[in-house]
PAZAPA-4460 file (N, C-alpha, C; in steps of 0.05 Angstrom, whole numbers, plus 32768, in hexadecimal, padded with zeros to 4 digits):
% residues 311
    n_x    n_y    n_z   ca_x   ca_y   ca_z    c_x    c_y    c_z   seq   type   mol
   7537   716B   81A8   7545   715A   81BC   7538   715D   81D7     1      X     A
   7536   713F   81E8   7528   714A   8200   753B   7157   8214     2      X     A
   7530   7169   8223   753D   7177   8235   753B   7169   8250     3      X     A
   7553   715F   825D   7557   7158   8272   756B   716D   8280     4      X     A
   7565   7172   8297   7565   7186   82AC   757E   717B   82BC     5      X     A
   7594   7181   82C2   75A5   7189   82D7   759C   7174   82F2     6      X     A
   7587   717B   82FC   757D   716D   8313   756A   7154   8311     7      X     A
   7566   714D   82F5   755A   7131   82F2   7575   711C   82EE     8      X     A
   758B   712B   82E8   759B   7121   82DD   75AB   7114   82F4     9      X     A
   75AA   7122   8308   75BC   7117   8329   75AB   710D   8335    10      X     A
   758E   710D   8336   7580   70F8   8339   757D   70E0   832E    11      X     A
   7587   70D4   8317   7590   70BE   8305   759F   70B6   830E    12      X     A
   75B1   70C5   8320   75C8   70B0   8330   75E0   70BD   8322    13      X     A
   75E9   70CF   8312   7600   70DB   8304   7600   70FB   8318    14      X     A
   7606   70FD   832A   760A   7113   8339   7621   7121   8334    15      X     A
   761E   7135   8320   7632   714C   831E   764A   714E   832D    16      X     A
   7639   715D   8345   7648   7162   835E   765C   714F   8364    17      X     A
   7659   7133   8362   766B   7120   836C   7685   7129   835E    18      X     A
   767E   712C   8346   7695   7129   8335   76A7   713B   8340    19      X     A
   769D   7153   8348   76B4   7167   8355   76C1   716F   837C    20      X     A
   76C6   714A   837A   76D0   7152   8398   76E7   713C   8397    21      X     A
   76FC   7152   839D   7716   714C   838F   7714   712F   83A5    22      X     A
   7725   711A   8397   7731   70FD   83A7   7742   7106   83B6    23      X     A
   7748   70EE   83D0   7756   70F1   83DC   7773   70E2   83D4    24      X     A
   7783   70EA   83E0   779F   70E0   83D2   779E   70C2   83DD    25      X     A
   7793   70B3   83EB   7793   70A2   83FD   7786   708D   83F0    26      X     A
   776B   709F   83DA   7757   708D   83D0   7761   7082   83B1    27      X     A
   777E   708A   83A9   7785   708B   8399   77A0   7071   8398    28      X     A
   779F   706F   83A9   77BA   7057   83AC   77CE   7059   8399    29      X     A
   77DA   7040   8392   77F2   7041   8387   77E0   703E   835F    30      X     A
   77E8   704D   834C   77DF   7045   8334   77EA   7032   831F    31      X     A
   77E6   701D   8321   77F4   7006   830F   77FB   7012   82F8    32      X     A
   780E   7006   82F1   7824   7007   82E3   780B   7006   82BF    33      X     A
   7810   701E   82AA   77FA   701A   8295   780F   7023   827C    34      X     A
   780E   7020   826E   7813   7038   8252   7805   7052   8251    35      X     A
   77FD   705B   826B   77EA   7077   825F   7800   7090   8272    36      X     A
   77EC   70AD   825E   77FA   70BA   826E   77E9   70CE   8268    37      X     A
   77E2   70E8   827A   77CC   70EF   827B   77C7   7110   8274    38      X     A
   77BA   711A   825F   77B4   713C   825B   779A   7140   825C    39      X     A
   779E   7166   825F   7782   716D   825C   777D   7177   823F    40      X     A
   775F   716E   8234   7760   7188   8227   7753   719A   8229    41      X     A
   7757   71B7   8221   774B   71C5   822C   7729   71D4   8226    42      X     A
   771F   71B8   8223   7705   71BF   821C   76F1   71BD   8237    43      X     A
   7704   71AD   824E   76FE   71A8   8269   76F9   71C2   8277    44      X     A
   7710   71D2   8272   7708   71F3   8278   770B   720A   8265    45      X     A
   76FA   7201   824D   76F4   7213   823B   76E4   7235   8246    46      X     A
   76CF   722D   8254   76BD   7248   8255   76CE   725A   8260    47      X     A
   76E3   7251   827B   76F3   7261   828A   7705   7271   827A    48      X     A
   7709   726D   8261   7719   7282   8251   7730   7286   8260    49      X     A
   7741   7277   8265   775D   7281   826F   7773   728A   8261    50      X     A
   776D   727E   824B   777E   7288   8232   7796   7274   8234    51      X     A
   77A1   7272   8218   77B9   7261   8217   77D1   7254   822A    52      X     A
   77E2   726E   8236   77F0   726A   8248   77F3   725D   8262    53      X     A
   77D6   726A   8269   77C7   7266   827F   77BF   724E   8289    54      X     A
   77C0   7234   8269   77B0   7226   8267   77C5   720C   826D    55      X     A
   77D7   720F   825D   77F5   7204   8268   77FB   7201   8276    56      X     A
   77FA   721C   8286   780C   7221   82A6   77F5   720B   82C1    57      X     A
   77D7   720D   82B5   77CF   7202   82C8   77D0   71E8   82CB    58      X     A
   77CF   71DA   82B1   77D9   71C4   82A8   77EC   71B1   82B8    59      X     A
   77FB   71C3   82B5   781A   71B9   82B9   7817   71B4   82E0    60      X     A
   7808   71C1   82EB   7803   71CC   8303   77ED   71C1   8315    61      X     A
   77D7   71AB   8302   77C6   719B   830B   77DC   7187   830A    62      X     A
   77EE   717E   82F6   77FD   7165   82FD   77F5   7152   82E5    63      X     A
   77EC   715E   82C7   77E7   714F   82B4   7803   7153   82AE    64      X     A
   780B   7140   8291   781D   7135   8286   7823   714A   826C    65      X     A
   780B   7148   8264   7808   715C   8245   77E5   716D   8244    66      X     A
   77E3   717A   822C   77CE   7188   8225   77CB   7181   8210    67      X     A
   77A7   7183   8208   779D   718A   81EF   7797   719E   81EE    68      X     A
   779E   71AE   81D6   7797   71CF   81D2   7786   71CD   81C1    69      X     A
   7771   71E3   81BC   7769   71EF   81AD   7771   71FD   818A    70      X     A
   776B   71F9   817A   7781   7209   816D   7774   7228   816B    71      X     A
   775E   7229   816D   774F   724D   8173   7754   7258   818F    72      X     A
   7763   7244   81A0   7774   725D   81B0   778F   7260   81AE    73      X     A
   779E   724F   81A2   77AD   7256   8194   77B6   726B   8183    74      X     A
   779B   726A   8173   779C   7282   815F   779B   7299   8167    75      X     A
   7782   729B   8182   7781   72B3   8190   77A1   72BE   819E    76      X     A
   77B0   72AE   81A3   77C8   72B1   81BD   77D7   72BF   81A1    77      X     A
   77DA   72BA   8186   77E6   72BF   8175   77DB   72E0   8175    78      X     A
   77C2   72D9   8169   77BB   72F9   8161   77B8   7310   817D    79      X     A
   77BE   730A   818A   77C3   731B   819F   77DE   7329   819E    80      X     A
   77F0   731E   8194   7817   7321   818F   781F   7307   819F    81      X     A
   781F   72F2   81A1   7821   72E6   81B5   7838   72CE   819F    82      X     A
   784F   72C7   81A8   7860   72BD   8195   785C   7298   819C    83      X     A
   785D   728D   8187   7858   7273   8186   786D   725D   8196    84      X     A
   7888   726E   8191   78A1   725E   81A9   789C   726C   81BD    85      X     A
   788F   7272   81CD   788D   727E   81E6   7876   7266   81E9    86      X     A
   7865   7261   81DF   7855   7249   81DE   7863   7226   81E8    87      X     A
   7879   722D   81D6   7883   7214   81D2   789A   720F   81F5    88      X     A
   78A4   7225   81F3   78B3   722B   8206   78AA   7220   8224    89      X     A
   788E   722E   8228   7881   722D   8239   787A   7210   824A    90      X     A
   7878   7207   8236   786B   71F2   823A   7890   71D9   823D    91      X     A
   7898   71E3   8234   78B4   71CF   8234   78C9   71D6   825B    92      X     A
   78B8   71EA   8264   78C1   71FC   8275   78AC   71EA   828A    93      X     A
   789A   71E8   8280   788D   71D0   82A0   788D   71B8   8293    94      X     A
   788D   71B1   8286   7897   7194   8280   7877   718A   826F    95      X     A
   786F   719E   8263   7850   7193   825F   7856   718E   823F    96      X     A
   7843   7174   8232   7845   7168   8219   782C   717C   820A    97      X     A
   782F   7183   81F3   780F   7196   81E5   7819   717B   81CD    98      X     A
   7804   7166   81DE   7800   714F   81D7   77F0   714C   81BB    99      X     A
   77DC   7163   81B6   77C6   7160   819E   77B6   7181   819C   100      X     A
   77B4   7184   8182   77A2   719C   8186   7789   7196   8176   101      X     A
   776E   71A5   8183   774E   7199   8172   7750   71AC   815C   102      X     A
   774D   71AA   8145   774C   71B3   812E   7730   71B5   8125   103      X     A
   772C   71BB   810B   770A   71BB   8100   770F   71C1   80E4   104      X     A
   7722   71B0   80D1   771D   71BC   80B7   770D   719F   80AB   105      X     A
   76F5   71AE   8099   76E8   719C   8089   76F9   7188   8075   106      X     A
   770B   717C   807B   7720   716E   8066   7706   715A   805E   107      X     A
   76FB   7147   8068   76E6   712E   8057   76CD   7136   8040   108      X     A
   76C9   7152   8044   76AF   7157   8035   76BC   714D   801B   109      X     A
   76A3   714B   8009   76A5   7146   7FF1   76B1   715F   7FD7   110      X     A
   76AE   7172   7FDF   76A6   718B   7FD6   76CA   7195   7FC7   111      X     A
   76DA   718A   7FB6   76F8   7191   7FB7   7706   71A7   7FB9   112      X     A
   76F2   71BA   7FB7   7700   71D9   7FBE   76FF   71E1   7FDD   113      X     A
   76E9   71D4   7FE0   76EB   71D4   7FFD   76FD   71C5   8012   114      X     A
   7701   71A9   8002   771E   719C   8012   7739   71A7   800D   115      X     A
   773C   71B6   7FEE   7752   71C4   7FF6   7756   71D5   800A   116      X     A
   7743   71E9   800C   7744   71FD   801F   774B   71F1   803F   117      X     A
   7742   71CA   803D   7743   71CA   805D   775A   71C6   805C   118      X     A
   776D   71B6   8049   7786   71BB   8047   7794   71CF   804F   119      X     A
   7791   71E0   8047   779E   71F7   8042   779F   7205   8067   120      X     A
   777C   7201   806B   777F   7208   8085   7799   71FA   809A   121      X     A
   7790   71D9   8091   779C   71CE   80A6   77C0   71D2   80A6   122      X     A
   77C8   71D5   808B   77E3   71DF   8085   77F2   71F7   809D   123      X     A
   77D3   7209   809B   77DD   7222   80AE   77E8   7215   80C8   124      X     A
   77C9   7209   80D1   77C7   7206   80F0   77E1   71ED   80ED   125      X     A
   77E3   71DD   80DE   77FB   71C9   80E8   781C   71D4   80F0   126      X     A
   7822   71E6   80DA   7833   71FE   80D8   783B   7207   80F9   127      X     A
   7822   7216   810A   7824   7224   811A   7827   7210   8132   128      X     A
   781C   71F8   812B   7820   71E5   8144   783D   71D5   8144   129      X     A
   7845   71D0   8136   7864   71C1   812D   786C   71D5   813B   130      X     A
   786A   71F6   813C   7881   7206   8144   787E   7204   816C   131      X     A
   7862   71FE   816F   7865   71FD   8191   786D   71DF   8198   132      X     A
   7876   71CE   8184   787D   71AF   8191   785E   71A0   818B   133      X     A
   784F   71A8   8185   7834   7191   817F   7830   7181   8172   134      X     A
   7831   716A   8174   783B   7155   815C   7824   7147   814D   135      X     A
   780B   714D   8158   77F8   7141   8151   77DC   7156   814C   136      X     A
   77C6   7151   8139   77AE   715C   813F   7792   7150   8133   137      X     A
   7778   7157   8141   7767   714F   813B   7754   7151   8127   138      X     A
   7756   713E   8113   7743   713D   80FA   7727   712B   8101   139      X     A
   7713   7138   8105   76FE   7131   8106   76EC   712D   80E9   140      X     A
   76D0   7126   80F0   76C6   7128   80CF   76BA   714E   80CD   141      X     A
   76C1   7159   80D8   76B7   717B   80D5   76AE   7181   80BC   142      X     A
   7691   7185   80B8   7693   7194   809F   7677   7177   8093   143      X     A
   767B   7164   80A0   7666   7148   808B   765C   7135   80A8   144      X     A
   764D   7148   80BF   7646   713E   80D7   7627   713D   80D1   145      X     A
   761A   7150   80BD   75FC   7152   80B8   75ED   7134   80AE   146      X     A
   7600   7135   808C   75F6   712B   8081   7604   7117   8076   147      X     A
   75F3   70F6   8080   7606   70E5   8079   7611   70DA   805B   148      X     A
   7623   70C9   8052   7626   70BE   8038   7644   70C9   802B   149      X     A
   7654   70CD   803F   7673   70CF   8036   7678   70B3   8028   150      X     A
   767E   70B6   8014   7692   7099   800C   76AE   7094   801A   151      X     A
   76A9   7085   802A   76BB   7074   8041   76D9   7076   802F   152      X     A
   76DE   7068   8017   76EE   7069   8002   76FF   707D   8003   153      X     A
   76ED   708F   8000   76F5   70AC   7FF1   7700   70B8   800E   154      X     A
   76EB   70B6   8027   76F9   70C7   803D   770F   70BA   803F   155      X     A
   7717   70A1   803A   7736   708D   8045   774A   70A7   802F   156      X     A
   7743   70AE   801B   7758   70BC   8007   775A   70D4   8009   157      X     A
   7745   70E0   8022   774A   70F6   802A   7759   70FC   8044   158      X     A
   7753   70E5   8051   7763   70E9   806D   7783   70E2   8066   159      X     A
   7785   70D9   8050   77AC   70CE   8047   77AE   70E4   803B   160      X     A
   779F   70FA   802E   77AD   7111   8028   77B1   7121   8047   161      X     A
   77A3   711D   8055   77A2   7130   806B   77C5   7124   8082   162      X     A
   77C0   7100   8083   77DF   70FB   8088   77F2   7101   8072   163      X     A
   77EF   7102   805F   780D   7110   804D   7815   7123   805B   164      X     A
   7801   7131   805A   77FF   7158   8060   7815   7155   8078   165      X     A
   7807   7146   808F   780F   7145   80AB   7830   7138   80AD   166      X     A
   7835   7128   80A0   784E   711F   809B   785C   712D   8094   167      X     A
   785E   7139   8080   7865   715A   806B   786A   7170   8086   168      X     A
   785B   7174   809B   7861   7181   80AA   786D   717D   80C3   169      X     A
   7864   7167   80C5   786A   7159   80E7   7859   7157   80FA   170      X     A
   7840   715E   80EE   7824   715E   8103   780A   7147   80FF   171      X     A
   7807   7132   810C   7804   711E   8106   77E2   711B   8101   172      X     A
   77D3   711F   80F2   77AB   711C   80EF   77A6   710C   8106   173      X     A
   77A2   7103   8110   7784   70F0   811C   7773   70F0   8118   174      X     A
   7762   70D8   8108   774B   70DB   8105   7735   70D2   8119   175      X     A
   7726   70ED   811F   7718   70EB   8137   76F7   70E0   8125   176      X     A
   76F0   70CA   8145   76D7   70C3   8146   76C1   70DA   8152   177      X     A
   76AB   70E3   8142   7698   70F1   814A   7676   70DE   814B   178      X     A
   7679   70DE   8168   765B   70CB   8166   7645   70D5   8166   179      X     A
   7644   70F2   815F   762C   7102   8155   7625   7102   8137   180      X     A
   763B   7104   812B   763A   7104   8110   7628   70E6   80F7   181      X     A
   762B   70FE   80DD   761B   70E6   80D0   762D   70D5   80BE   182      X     A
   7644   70DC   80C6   7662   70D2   80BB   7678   70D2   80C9   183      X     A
   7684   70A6   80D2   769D   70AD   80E5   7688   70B2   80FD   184      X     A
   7676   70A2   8101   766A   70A7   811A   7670   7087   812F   185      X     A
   7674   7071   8111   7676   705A   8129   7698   704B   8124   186      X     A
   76A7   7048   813A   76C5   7040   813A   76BF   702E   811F   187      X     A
   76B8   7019   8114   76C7   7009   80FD   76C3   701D   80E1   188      X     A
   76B1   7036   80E3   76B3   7047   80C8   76D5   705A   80C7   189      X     A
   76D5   705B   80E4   76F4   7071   80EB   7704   705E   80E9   190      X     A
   7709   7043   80E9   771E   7035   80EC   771B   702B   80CC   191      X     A
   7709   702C   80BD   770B   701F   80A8   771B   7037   8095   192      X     A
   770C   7048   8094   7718   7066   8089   773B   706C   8094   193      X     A
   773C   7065   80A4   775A   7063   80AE   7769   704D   80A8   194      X     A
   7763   7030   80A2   776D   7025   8098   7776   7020   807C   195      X     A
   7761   702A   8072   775C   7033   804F   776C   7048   8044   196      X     A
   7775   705B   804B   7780   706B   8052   77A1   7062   8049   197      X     A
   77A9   7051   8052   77BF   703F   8043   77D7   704D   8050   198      X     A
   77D9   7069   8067   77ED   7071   8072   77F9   7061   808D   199      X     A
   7813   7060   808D   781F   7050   80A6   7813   7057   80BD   200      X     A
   7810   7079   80BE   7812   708B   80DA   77F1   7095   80D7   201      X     A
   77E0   7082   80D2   77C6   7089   80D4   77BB   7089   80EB   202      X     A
   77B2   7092   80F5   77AE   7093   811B   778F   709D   8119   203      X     A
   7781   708D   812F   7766   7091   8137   7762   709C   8154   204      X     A
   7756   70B8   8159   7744   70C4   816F   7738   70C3   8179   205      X     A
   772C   70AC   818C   7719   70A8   8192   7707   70B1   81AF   206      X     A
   76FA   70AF   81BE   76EC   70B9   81DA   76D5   70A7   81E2   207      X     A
   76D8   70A5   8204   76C6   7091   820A   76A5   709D   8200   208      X     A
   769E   70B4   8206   767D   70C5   81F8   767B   70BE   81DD   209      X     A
   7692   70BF   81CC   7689   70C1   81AD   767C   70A8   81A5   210      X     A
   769D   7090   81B1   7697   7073   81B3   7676   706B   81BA   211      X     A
   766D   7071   81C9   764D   7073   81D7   763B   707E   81C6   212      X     A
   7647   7094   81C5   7629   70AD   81B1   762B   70A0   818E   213      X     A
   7639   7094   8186   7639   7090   816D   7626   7072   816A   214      X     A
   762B   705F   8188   7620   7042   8184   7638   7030   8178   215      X     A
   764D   7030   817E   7662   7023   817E   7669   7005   8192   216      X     A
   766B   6FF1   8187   7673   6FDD   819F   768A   6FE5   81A2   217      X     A
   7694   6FDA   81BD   76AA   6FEB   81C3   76BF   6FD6   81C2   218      X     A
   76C0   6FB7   81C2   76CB   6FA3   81BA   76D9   6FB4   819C   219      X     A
   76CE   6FC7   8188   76D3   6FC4   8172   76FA   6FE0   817E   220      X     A
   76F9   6FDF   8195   7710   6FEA   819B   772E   6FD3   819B   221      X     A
   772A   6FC3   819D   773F   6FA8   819C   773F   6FA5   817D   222      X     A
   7740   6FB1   8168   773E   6FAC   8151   7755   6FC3   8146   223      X     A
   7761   6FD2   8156   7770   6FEE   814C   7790   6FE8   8161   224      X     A
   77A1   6FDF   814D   77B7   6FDC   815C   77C0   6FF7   8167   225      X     A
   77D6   6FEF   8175   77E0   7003   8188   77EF   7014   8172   226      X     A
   77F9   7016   8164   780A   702D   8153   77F1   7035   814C   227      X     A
   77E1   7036   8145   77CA   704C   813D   77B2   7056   8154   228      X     A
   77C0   7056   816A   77B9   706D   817C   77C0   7071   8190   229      X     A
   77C2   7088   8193   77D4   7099   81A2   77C7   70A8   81B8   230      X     A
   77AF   70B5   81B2   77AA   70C8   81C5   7783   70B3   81C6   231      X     A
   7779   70BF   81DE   7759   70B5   81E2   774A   70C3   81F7   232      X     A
   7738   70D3   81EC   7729   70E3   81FA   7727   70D6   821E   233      X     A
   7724   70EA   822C   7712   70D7   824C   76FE   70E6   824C   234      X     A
   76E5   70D2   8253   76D1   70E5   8266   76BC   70D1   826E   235      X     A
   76A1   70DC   8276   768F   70C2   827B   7674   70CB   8274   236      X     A
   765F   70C3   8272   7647   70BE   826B   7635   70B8   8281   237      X     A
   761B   70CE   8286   760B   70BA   8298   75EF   70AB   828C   238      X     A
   75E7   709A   8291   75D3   7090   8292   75B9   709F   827F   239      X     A
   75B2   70AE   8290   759E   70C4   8280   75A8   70E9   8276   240      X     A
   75A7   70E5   8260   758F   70E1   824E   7599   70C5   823E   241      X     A
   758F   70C1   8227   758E   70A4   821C   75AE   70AB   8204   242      X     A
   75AE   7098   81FA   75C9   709D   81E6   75C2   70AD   81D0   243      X     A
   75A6   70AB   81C2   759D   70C0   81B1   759D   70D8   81BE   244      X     A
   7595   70E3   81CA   7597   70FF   81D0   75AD   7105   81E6   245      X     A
   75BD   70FD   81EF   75D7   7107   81FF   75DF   7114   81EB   246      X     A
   75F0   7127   81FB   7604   7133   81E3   761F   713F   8202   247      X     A
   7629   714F   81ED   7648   714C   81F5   7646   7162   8214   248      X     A
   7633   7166   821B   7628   7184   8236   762D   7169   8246   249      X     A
   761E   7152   8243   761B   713E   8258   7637   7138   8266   250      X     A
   7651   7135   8258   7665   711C   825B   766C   7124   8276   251      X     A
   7674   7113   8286   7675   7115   82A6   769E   7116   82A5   252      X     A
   769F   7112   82C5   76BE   7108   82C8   76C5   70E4   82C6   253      X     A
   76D6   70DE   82BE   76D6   70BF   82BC   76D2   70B4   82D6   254      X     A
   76BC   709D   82D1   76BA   7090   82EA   76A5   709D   82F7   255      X     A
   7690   70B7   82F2   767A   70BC   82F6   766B   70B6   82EA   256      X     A
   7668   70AC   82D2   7654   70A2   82C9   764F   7084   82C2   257      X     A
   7646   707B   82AE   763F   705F   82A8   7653   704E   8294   258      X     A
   7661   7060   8288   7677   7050   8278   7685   703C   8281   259      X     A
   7684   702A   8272   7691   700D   827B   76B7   7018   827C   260      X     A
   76C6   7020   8296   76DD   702E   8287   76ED   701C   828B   261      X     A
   76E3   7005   8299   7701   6FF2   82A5   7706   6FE4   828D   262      X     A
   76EC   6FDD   827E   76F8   6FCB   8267   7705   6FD9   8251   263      X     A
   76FE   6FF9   824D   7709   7010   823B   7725   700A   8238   264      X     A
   772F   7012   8257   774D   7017   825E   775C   7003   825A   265      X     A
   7745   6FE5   8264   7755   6FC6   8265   775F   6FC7   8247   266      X     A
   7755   6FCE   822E   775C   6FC6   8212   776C   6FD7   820E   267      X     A
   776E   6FFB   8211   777C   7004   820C   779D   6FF5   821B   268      X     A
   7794   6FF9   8232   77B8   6FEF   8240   77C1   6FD9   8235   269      X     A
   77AA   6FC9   822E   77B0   6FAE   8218   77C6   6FB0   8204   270      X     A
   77BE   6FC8   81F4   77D1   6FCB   81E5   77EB   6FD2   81E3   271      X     A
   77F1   6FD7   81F6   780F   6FDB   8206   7820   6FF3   81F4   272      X     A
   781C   7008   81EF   7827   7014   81DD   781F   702D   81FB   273      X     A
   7828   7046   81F3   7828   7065   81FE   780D   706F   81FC   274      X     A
   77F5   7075   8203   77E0   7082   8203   77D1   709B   8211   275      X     A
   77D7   70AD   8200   77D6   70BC   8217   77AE   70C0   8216   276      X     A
   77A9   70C5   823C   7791   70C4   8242   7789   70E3   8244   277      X     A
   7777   70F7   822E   776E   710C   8234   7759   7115   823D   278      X     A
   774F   7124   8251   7739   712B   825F   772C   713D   824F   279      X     A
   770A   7133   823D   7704   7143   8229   76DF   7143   8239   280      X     A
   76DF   7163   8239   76C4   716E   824C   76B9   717D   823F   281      X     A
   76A2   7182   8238   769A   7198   8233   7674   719A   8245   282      X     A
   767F   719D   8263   766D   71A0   8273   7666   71BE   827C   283      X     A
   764E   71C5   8280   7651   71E4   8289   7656   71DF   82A5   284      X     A
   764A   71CC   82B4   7651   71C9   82D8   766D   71C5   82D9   285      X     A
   7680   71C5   82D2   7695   71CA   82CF   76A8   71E1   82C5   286      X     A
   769D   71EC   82B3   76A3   7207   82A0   769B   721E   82B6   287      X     A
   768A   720F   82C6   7684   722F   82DE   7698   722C   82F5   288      X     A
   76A8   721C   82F9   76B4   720E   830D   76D8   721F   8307   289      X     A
   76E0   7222   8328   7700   7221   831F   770F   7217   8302   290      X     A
   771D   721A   82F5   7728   7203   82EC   7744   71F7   82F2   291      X     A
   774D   71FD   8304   7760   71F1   830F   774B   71E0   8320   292      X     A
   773D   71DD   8335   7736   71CD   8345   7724   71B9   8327   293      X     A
   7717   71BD   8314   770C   71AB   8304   7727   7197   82F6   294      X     A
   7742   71A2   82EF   7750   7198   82E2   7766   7183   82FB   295      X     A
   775C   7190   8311   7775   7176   8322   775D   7164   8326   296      X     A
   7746   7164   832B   772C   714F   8337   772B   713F   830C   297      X     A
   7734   7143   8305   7732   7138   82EA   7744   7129   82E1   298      X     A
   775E   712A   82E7   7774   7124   82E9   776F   7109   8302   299      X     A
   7765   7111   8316   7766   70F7   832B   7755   70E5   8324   300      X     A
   773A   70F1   8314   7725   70DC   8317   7731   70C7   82F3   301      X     A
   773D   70D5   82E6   7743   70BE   82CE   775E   70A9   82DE   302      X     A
   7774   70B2   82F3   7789   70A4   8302   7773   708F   830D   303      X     A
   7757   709A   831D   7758   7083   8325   773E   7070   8310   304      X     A
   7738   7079   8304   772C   7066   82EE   7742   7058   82E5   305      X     A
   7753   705E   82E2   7772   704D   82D8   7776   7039   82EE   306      X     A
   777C   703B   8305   7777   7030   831C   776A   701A   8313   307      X     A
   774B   7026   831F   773C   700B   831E   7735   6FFC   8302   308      X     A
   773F   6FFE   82F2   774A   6FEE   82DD   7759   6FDF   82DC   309      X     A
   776C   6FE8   82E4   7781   6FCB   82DD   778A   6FC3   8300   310      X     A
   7784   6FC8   8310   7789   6FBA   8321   7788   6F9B   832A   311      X     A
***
């Protein structure tokens, strides 16, 4: 992969730095009236290791709505002694939603001992999230990102065992778009697999980077009614490096980079249903940064991408 440097990169006109100088309340005006409503997840300030609680409380304290968790800090807050309704509690105590948690079990491979097992995993982790209030989580293709040639078919009959499962518990799959992968890389393979699928409560994950990194038209977003989605990554994309070699170090704050977001938001709000908008980062110029000052400047800059959208 070619290596592009930090400082060629804010010379392209995508300047880091911009991204982190909080708005002014002034520059933010009044925010039209949308269906969205806005979390972090906490992959925005992953490196900072704040740990579970911590992660909530700041949450709740930048002025987001809800969170996406982790489910391996989860696990960690667990194996520490750390009780799961104190989790739930917590979060019902500032008023914050634990909107979705990122998961990673191989449920699509082909391999059937191996999809039981992701079963089985996801049984656990769904288990432990029903008990903090989490109603939803993320099924990606994990496990069949190498090598392409899933039968589309077959994943639609694996992702309706995976909504049984979720129904059975109360924790709802999403099937997430990965635009790295060699499977479920472009929106009509995730929407087809979800439609095939034949479940009422089939719901698609999607993000403005994946949408991009996979080669997706983005028109093919007006094609997924509003009951089948719920939650949608935020972030932005710059310019350089090219769509083949970006990867997920690049994604900026919304509205720093090149993503077309007015027309994103225009189709989402289209749909007139609840959406909630999550801030999904995995930048190190950020990971070195406060994360409270990264999580309120993240929080303003998707308000006012909302803004200048539907205005």
């Amino acid at each position: 992969m070619e290596q592009i440097s930090r400082r060629n990169l804010i010379k392209s006109g995508v300047a880091l730095s911009s991204a982190m100088v909080i708005p002014s309340e002034k520059t933010l005006g009044n925010i039209p009236k949308s269906n969205f409503s806005f979390c972090l997840n906490t992959s925005t300030i992953m490196k900072q290791n704040i740990g579970l609680m911590a992660e909530i409380e700041l949450t709740a304290k930048a002025g987001y709505n809800g969170i996406e968790i982790w489910i391996r800090t989860l696990e960690a807050f667990v194996a520490a002694g750390g009780k799961l309704k104190d989790v739930k509690q917590k979060a019902n105590d500032l008023g914050i939603v634990i909107e979705d948690a990122i998961c990673f079990a191989p449920w699509i491979v082909d391999d059937p001992n191996e999809r039981q097992k992701a079963l089985e995993q996801t049984k656990r982790e769904m288990y432990m999230l029903a008990q903090i209030g989490c109603k939803r989580i993320a099924a990606p293709p994990f496990g069949a990102i190498e090598k392409a040639g899933i039968n589309l078919q077959q994943a639609a009959a694996r992702y309706r065992a995976m909504c049984d499962l979720g129904e059975q518990m109360g924790v709802l799959p999403m099937l997430e778009l990965w635009g790295f992968s060699a499977n479920l890389h472009l929106f009509g393979e995730t929407l087809f697999v979800a439609a095939e699928s034949g479940h009422p409560k089939a719901m698609i994950l999607a993000d403005v980077y994946h949408l991009h990194k996979g080669g997706s038209e983005l028109n093919a977003l007006s094609f997924l009614s509003g009951n089948h989605i719920q939650v949608f990554h935020m972030n932005d994309y710059p310019a350089i490096p090219s769509r083949e070699t970006l990867n997920d170090s690049f994604r900026v704050m919304p509205g720093d980079g090149i993503a077309p977001m007015n027309k994103i938001l225009k189709m989402l709000n289209d749909k007139n249903t609840p959406i909630v908008l999550s801030l999904e980062l995995f930048n190190e110029d950020y990971w070195k940064k406060d994360p409270m000052e990264v999580a309120k400047i993240g929080l303003e800059k998707m308000k006012m991408s909302v803004e200048k959208a539907l205005k």
